[in-house]
Backbone atoms as SQL, in Angstrom:
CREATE TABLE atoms (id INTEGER PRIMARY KEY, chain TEXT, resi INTEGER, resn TEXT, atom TEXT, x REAL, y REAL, z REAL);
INSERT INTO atoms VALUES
  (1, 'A', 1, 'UNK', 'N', -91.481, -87.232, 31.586),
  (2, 'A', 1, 'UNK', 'CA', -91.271, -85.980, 32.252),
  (3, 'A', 1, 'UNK', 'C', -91.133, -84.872, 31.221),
  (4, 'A', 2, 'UNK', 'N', -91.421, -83.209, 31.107),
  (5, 'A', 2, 'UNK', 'CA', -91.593, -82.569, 30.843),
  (6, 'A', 2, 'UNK', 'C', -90.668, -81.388, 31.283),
  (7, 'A', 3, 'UNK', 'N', -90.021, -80.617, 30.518),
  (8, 'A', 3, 'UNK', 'CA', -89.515, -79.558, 31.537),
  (9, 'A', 3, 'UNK', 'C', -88.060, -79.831, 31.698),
  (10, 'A', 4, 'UNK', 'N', -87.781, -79.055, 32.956),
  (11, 'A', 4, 'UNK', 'CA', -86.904, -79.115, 33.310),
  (12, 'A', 4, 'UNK', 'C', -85.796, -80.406, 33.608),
  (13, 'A', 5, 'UNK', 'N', -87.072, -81.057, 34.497),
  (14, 'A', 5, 'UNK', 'CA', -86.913, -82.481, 34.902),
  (15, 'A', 5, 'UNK', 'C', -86.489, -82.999, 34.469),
  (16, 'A', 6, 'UNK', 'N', -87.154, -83.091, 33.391),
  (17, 'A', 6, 'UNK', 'CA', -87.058, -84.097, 32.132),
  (18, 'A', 6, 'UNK', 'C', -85.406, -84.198, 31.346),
  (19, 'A', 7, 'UNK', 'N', -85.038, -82.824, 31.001),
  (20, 'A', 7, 'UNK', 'CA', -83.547, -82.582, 30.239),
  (21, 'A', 7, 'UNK', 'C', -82.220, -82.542, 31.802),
  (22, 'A', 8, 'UNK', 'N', -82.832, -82.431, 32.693),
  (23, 'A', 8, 'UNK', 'CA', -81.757, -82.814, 33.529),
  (24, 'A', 8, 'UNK', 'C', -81.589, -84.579, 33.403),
  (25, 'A', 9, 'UNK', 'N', -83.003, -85.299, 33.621),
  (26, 'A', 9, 'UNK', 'CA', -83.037, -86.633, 33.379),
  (27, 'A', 9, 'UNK', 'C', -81.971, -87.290, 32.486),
  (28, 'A', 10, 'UNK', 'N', -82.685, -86.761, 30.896),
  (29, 'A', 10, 'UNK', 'CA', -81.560, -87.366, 29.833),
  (30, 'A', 10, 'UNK', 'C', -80.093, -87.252, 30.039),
  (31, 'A', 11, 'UNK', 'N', -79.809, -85.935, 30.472),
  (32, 'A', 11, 'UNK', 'CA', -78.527, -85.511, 30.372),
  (33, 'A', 11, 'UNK', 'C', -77.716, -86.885, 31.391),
  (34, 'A', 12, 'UNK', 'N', -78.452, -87.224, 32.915),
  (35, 'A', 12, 'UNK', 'CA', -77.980, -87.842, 33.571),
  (36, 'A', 12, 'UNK', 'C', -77.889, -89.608, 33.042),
  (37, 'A', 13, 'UNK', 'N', -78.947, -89.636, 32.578),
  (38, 'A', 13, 'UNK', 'CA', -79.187, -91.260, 31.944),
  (39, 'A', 13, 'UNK', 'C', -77.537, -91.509, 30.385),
  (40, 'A', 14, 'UNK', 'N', -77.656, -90.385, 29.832),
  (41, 'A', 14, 'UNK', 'CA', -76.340, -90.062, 29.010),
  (42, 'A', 14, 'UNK', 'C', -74.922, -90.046, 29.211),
  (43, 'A', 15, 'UNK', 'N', -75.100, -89.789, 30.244),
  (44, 'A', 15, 'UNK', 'CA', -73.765, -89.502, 30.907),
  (45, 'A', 15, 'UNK', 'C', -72.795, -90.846, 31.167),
  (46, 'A', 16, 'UNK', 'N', -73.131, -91.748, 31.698),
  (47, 'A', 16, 'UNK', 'CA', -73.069, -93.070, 31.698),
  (48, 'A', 16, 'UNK', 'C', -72.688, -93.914, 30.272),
  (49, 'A', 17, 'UNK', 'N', -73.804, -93.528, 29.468),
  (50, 'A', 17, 'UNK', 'CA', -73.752, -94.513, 27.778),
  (51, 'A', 17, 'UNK', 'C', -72.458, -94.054, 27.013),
  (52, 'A', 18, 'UNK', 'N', -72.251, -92.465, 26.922),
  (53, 'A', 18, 'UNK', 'CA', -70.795, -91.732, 26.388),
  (54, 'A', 18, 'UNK', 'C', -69.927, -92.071, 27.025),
  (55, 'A', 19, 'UNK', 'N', -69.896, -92.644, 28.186),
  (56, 'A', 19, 'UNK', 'CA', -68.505, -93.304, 29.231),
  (57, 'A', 19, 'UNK', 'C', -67.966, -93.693, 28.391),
  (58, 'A', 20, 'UNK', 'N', -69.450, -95.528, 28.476),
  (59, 'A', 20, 'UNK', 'CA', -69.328, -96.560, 27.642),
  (60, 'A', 20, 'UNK', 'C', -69.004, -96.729, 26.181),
  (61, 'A', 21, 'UNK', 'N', -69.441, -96.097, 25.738),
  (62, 'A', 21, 'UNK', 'CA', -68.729, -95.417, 23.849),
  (63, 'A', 21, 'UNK', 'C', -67.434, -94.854, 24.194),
  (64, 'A', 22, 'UNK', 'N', -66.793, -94.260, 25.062),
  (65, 'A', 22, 'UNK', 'CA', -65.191, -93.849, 24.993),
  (66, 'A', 22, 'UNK', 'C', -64.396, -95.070, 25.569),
  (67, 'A', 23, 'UNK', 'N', -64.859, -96.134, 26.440),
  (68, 'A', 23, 'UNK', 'CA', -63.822, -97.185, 26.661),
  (69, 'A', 23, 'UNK', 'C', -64.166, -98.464, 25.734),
  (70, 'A', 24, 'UNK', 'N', -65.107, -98.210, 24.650),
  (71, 'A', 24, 'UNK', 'CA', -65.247, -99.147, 23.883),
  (72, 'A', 24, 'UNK', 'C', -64.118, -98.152, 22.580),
  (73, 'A', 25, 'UNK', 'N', -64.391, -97.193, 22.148),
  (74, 'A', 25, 'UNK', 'CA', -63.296, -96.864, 21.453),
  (75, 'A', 25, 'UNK', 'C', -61.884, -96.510, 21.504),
  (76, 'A', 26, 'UNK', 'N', -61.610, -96.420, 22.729),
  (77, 'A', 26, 'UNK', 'CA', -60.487, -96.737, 23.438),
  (78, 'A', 26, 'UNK', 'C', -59.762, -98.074, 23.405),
  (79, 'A', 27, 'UNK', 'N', -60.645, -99.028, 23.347),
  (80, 'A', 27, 'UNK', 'CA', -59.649, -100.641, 23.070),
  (81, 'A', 27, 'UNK', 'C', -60.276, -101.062, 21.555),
  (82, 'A', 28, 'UNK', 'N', -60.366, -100.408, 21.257),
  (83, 'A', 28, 'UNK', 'CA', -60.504, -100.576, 19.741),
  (84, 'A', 28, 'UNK', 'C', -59.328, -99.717, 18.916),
  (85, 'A', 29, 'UNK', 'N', -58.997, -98.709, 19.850),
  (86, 'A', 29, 'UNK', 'CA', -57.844, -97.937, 18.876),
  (87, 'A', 29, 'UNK', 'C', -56.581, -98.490, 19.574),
  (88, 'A', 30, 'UNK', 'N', -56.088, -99.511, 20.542),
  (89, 'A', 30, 'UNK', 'CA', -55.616, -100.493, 21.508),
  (90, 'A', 30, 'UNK', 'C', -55.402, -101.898, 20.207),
  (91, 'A', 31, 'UNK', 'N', -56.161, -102.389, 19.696),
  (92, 'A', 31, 'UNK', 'CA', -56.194, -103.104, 19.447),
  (93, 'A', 31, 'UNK', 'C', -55.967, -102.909, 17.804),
  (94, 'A', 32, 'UNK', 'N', -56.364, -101.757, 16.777),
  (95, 'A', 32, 'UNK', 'CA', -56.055, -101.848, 15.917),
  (96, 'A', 32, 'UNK', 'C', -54.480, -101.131, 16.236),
  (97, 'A', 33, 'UNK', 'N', -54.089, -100.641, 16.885),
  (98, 'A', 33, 'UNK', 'CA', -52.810, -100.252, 17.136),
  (99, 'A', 33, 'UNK', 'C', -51.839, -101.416, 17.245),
  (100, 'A', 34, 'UNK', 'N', -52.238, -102.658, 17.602),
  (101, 'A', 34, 'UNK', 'CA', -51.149, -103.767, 17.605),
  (102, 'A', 34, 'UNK', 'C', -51.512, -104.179, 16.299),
  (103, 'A', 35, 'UNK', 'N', -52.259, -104.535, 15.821),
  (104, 'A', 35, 'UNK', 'CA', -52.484, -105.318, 14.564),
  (105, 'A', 35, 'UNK', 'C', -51.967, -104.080, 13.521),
  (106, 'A', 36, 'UNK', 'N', -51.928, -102.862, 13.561),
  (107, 'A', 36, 'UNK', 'CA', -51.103, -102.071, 12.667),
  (108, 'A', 36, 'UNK', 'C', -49.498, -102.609, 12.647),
  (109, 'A', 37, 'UNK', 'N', -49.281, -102.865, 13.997),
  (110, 'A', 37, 'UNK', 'CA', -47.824, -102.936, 14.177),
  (111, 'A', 37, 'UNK', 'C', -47.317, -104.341, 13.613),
  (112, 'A', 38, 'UNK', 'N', -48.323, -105.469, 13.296),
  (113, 'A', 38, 'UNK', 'CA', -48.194, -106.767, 12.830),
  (114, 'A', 38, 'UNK', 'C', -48.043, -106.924, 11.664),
  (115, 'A', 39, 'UNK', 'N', -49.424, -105.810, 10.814),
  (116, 'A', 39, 'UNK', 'CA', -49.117, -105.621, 9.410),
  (117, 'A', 39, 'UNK', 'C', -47.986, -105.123, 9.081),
  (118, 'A', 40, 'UNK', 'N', -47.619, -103.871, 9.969),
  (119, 'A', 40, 'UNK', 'CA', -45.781, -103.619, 9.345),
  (120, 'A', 40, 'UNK', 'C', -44.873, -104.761, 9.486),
  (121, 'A', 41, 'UNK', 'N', -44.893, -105.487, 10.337),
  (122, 'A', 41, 'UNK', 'CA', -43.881, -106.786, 9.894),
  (123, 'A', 41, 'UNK', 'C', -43.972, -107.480, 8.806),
  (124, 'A', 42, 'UNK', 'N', -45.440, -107.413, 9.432),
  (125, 'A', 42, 'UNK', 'CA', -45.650, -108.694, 7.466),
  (126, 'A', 42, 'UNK', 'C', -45.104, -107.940, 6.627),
  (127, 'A', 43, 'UNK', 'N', -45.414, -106.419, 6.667),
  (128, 'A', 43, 'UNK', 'CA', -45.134, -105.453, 5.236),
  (129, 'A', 43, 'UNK', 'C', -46.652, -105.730, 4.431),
  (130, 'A', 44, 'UNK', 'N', -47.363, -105.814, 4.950),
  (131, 'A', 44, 'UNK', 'CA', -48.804, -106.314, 4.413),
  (132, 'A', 44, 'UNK', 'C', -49.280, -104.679, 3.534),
  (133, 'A', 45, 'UNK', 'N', -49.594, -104.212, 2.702),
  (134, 'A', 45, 'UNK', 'CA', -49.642, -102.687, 2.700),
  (135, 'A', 45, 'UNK', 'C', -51.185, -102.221, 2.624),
  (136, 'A', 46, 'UNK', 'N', -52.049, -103.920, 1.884),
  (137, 'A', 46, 'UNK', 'CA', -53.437, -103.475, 2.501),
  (138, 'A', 46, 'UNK', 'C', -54.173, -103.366, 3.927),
  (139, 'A', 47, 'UNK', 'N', -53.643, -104.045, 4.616),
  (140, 'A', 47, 'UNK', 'CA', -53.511, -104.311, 5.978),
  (141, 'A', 47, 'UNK', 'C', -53.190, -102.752, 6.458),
  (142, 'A', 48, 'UNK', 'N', -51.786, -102.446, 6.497),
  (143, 'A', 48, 'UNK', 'CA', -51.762, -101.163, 6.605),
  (144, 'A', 48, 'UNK', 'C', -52.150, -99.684, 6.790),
  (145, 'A', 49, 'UNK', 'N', -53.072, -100.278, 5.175),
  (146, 'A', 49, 'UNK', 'CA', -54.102, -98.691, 5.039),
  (147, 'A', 49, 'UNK', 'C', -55.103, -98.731, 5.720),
  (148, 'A', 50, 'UNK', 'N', -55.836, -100.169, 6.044),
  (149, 'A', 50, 'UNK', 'CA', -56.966, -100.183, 6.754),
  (150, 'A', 50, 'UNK', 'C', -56.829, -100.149, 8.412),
  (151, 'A', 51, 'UNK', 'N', -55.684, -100.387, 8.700),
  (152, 'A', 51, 'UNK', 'CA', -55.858, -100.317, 10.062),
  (153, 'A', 51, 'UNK', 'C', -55.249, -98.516, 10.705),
  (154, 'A', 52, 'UNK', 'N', -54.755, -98.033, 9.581),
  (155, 'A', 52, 'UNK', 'CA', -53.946, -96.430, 9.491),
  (156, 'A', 52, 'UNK', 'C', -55.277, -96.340, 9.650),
  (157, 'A', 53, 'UNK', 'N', -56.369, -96.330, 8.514),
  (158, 'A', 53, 'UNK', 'CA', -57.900, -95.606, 8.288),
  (159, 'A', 53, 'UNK', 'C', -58.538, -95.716, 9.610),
  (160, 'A', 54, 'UNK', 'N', -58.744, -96.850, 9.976),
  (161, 'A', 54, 'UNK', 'CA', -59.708, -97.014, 11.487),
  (162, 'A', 54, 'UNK', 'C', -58.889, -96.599, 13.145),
  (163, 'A', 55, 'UNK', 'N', -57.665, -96.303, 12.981),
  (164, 'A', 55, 'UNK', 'CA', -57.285, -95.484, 13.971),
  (165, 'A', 55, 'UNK', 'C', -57.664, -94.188, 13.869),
  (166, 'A', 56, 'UNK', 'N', -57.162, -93.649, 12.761),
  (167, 'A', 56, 'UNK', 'CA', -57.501, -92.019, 12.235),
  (168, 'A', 56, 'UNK', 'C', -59.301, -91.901, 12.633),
  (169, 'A', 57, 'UNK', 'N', -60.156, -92.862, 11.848),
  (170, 'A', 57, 'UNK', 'CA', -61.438, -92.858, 12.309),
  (171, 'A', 57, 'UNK', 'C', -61.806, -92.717, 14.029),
  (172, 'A', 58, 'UNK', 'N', -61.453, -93.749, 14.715),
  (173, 'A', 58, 'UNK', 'CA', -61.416, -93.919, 16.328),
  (174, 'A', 58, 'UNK', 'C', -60.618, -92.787, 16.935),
  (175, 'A', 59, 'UNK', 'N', -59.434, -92.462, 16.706),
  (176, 'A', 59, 'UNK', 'CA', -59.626, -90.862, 17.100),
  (177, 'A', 59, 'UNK', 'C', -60.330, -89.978, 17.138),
  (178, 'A', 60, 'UNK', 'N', -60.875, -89.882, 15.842),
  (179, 'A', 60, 'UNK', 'CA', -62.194, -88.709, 15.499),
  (180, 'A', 60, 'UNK', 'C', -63.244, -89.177, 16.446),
  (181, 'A', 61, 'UNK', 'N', -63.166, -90.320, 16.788),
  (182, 'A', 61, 'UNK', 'CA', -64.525, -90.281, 17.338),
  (183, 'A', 61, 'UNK', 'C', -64.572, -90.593, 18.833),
  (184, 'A', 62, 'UNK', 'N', -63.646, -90.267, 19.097),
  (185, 'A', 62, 'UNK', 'CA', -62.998, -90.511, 20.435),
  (186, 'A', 62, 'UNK', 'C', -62.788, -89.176, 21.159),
  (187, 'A', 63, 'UNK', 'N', -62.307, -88.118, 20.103),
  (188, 'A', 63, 'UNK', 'CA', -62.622, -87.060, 20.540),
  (189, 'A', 63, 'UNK', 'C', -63.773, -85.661, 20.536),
  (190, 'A', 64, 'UNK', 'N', -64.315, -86.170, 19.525),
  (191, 'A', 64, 'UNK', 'CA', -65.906, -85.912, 19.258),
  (192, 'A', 64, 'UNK', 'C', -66.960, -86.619, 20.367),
  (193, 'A', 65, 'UNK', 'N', -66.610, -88.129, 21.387),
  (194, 'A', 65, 'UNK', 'CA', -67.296, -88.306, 22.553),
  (195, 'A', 65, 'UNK', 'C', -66.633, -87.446, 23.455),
  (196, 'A', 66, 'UNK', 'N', -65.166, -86.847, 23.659),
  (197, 'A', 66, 'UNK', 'CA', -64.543, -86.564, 25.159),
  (198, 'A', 66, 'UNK', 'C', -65.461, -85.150, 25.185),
  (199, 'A', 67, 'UNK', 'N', -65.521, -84.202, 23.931),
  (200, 'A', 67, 'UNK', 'CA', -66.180, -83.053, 23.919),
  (201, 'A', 67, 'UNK', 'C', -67.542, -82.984, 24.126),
  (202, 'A', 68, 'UNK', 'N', -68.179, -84.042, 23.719),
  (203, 'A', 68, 'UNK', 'CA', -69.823, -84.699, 24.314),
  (204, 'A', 68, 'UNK', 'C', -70.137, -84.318, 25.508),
  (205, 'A', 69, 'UNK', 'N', -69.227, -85.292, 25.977),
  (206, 'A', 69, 'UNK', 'CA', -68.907, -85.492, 27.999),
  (207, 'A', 69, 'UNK', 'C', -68.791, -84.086, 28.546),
  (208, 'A', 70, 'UNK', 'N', -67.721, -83.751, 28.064),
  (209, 'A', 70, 'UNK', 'CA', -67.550, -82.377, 28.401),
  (210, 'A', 70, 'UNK', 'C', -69.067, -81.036, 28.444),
  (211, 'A', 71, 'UNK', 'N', -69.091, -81.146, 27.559),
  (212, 'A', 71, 'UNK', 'CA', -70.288, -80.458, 27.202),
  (213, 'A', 71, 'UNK', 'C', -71.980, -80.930, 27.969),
  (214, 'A', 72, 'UNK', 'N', -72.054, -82.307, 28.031),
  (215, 'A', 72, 'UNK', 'CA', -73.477, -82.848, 28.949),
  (216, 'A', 72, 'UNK', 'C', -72.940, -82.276, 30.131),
  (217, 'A', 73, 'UNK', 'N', -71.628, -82.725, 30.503),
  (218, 'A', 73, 'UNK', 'CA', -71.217, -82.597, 32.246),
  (219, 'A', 73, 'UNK', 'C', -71.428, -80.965, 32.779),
  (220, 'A', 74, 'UNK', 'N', -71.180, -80.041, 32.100),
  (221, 'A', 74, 'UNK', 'CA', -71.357, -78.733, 31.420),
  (222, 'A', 74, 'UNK', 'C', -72.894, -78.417, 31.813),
  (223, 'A', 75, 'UNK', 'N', -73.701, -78.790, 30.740),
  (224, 'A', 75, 'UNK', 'CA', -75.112, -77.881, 30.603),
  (225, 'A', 75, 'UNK', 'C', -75.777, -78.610, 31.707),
  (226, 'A', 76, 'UNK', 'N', -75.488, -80.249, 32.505),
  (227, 'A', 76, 'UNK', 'CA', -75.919, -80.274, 33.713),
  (228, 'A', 76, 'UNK', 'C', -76.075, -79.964, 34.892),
  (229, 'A', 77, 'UNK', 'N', -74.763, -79.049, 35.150),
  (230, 'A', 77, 'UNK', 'CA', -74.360, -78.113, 36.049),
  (231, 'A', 77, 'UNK', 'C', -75.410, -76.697, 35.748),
  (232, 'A', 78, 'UNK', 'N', -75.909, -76.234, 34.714),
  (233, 'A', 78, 'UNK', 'CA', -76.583, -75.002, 34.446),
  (234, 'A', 78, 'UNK', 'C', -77.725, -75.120, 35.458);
């Protein structure tokens, strides 16, 4: 499709996949969130930094999809 059609299309076929990328990074920041809390028992401190790093990461990118959403849900309405 061409046109109009066409970018309403993607936007709608998209809409769906960015769901799926926010409840996959959603139990991923779920899950390094307990295993952070495991390494502090151990006192593990490499453990620590890496699971501090990939929350901080999964945020960023957690809220870099909600503004996605926001924004497709947005220019589909135009």
């Amino acid at each position: 499709m061409r046109g109009r059609q066409g970018r309403i299309a993607r936007r709608e076929r998209a809409i769906p996949r960015i769901e799926n990328h926010i409840l996959a990074y959603e139990e991923t920041l779920v899950s390094s969130a307990e295993s952070l809390m495991v390494a502090r028992k151990e006192k593990n401190e490499a453990d620590i930094r890496l699971h501090e790093t990939s929350i901080k990461l999964c945020e960023k990118r957690l809220s870099s999809h909600n503004l996605c959403l926001e924004n497709t849900k947005k220019n589909l309405n135009r």
